[in-house]
C-alpha positions in Angstrom: -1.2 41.7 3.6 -0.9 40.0 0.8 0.7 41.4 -2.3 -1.6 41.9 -5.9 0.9 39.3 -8.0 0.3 36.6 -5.0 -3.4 37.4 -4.7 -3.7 36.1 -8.2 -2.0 33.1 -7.6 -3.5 29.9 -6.6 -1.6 27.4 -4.2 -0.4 24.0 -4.8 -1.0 20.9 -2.2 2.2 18.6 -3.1 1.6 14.9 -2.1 5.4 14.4 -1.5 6.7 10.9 -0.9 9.5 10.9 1.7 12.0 8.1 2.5 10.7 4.9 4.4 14.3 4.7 6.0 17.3 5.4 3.7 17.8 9.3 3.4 19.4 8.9 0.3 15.8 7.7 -1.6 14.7 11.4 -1.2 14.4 12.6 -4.5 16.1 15.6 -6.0 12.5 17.0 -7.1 11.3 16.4 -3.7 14.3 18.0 -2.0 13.6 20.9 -4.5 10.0 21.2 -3.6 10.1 20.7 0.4 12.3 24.0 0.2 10.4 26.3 -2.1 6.5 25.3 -0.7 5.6 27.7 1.9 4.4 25.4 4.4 4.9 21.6 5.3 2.2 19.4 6.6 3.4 16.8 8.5 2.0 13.7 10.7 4.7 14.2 12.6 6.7 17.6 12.6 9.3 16.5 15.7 10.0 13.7 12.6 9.7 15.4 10.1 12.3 18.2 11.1 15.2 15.8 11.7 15.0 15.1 7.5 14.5 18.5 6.9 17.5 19.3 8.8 19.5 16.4 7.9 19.2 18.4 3.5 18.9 21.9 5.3 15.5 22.9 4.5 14.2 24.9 6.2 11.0 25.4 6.4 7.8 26.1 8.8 5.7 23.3 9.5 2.4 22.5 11.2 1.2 19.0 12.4 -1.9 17.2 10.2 -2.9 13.6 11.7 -5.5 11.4 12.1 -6.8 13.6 14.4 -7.3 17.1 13.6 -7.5 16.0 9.1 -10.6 17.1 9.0 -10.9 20.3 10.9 -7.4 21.5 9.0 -9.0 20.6 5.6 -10.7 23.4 4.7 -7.9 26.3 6.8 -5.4 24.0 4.2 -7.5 25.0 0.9 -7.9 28.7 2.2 -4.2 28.8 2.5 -4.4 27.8 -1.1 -6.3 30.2 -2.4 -4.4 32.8 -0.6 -1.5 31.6 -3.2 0.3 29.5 -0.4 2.0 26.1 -2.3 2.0 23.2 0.9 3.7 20.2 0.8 2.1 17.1 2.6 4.0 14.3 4.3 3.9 11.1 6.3 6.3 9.8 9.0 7.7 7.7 5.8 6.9 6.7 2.6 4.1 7.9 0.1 1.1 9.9 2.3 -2.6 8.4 2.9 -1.1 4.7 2.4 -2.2 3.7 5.4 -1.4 7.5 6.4 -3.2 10.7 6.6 -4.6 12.9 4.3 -7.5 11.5 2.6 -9.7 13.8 4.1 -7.7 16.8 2.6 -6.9 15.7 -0.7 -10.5 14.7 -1.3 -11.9 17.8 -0.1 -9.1 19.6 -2.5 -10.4 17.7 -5.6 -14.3 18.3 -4.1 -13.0 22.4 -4.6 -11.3 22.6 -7.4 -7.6 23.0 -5.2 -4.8 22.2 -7.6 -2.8 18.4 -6.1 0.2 17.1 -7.3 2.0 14.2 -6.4 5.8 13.7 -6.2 6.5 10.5 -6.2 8.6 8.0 -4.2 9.3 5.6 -1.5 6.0 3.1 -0.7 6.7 -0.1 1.6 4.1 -2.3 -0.2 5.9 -1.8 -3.1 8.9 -1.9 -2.6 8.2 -5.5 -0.3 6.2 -6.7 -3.0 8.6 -6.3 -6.0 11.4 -8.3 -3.8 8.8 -11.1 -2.3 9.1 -13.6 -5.4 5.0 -13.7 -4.8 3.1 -12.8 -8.0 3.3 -9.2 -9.1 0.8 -8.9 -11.9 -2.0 -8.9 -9.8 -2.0 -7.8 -6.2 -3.8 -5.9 -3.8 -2.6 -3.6 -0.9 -5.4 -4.2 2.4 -3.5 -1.8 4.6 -3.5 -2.8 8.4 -4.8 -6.1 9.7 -7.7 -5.8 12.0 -6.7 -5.3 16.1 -9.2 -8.1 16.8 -8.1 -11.7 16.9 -11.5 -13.2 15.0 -11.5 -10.0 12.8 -7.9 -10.8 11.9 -8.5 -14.2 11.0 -11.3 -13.7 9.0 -9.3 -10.8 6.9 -6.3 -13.4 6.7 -9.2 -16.1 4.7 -10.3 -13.2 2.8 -7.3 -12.0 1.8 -5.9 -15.4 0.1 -9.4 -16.6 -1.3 -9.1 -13.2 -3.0 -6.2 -15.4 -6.0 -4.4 -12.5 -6.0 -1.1 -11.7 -4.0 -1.9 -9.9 -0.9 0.4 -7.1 0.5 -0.6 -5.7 4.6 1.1 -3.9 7.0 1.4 -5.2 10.6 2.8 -4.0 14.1 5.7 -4.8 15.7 3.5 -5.8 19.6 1.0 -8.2 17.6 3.0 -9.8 14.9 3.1 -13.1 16.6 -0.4 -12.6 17.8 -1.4 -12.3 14.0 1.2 -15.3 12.8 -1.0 -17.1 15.4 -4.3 -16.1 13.7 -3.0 -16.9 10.4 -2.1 -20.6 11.4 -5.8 -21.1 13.2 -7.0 -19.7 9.4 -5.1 -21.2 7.3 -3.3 -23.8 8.2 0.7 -23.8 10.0 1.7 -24.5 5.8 0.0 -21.6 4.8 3.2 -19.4 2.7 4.2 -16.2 4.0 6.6 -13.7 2.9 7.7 -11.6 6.2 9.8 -8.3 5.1 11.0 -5.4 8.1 13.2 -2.7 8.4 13.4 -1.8 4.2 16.0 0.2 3.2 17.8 0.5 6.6 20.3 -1.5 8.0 18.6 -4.4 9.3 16.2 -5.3 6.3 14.8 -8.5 6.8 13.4 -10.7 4.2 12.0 -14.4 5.1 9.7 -16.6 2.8 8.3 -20.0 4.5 5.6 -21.4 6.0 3.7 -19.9 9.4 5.5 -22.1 11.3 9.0 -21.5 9.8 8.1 -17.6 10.5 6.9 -18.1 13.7 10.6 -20.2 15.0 12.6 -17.7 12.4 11.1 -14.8 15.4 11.0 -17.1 18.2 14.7 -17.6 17.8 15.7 -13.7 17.6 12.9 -11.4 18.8 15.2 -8.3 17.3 13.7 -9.3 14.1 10.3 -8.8 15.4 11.2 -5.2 15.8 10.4 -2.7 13.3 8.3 -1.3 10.4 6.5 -5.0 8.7 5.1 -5.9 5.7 3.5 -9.0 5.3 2.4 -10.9 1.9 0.4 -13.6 1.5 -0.2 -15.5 -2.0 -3.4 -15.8 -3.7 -5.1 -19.1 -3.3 -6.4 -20.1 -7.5 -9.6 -20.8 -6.9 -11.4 -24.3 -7.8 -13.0 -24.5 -11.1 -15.9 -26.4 -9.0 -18.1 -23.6 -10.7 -17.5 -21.8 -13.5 -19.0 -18.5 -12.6 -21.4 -16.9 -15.0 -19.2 -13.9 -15.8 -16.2 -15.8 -17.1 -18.6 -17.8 -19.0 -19.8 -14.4 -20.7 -16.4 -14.0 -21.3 -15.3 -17.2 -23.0 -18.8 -17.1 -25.5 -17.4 -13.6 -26.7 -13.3 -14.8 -26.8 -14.1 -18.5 -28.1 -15.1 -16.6 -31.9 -12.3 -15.4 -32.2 -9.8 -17.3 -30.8 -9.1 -21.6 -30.3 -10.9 -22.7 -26.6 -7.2 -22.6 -25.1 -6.3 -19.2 -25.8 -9.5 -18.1 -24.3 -9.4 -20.1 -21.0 -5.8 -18.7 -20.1 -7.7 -15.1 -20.7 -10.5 -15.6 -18.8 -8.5 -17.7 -16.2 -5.6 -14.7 -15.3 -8.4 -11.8 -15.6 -10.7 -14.4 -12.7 -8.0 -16.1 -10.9 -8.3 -19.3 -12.1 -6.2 -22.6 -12.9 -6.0 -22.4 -16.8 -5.6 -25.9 -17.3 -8.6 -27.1 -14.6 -10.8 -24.4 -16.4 -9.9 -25.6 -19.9 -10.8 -29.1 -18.9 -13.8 -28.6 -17.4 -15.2 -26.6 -21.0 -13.9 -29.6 -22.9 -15.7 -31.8 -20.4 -19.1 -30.0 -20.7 -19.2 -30.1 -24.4 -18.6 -33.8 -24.1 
């Protein structure tokens, strides 16, 4: 039975972000808060416990994947309002990137159920920041598709989007999916290929398709592991200026000379500043 000073109390979910390979990225305020919440959700528990035992938490835990998210949702926020704090993990890195628990946190903030994140470790970040690609702008797509034609389509999609594109991929179809990008794009499309981060055998390689493809011909080990791949935005071709950026030039060209405007317009669109600039200059003659 539950006492009168924790009936009064309403639960936490933490969103805790756990290592994506090197124990020692565990935060001190996650170490602190995986061994005062009262229960751990984990994708995983058999994985989970092995980081749990390697600080000495300890700490009962209950498995919440893809498949039973939605059933445990609303048991989760009862558990809350019975004053029970939770922590939620993933295998590795930051939870529902690409992992479970959307289903729980949304129904949480649906209720009213107090979330709070603890941040840390996240592969498409920490890829990204290391890739030399573009980091202003980027998107994170999650998974590429399991079909071949699917795949390719996403790959198009993904560089006609002018923004650096950051995806995670498996280590049985990588070189299925290098071989979709080359029938996309080209065998010279750029590729930054990144594995294993923050464990021993962290891999990066930037090249073309082709160079990728021979750099994991040569050693299958390096096809092995958790992979990140990022692709560069294609700029796109000033062939039409579209009518939004247009908007935006009318409204920026007042107050500002044409070639301030243009590089505005062209980093918020993805556009070439100088092809855009010329083509204004062109059309008012």
């Amino acid at each position: 039975m539950l006492n009168e000073e924790n009936s009064q109390k309403i639960g936490t979910l933490y969103i805790v972000a756990t290592p994506i390979g090197n124990y020692d990225d565990l935060s001190q305020r996650a170490i602190a808060t995986l061994s005062q919440v009262d229960l751990i959700a984990a994708e995983d528990t058999r994985h989970t416990g092995k980081l749990l035992s390697h600080f000495g938490i300890k700490a009962k835990t209950f498995a919440l994947h893809d498949h039973n998210e939605k059933q445990k949702a609303q048991q989760i926020i009862d558990q809350l309002n019975q004053g029970l704090d939770i922590a939620l993990v993933s295998d590795a890195g930051t939870p529902l990137i690409s992992d479970p628990g959307y289903a729980v946190v949304n129904l949480c903030r649906e209720q009213g159920a107090h979330v709070t994140p603890i941040p840390g470790a996240c592969a498409a970040i920490t890829a990204v920041c290391c890739s030399g690609l573009p980091t202003d702008r980027f998107q994170f797509v999650g998974f590429t598709p399991a079909k071949s034609k699917a795949r390719q389509e996403f790959f198009i999609d993904a560089v006609n989007s002018g923004i650096t594109s950051i995806m995670y991929e498996s280590t049985h179809r990588i070189m299925a999916s290098l071989d979709d990008l080359a029938e996309a794009l080209g065998d010279d499309q750029q590729v930054v290929f990144a594995k294993e981060l923050t464990k021993t055998f962290e891999t990066f390689f930037n090249g073309s398709v082709s160079e990728l493809k021979a750099f994991l011909t040569n050693d299958p080990t390096k096809q092995r592991g958790e992979i990140v791949l990022m692709l560069p935005g294609k700029p796109k071709l000033i062939d039409d200026v579209p009518p939004e950026a247009r908007k935006m030039l009318a409204l920026l060209e007042s107050e500002m000379p044409m070639k301030k405007a243009c590089g505005i317009v062209a980093d918020y669109f993805g556009m070439k500043k100088n092809a855009l600039y010329k083509t204004i200059i062109d059309e008012k003659g």
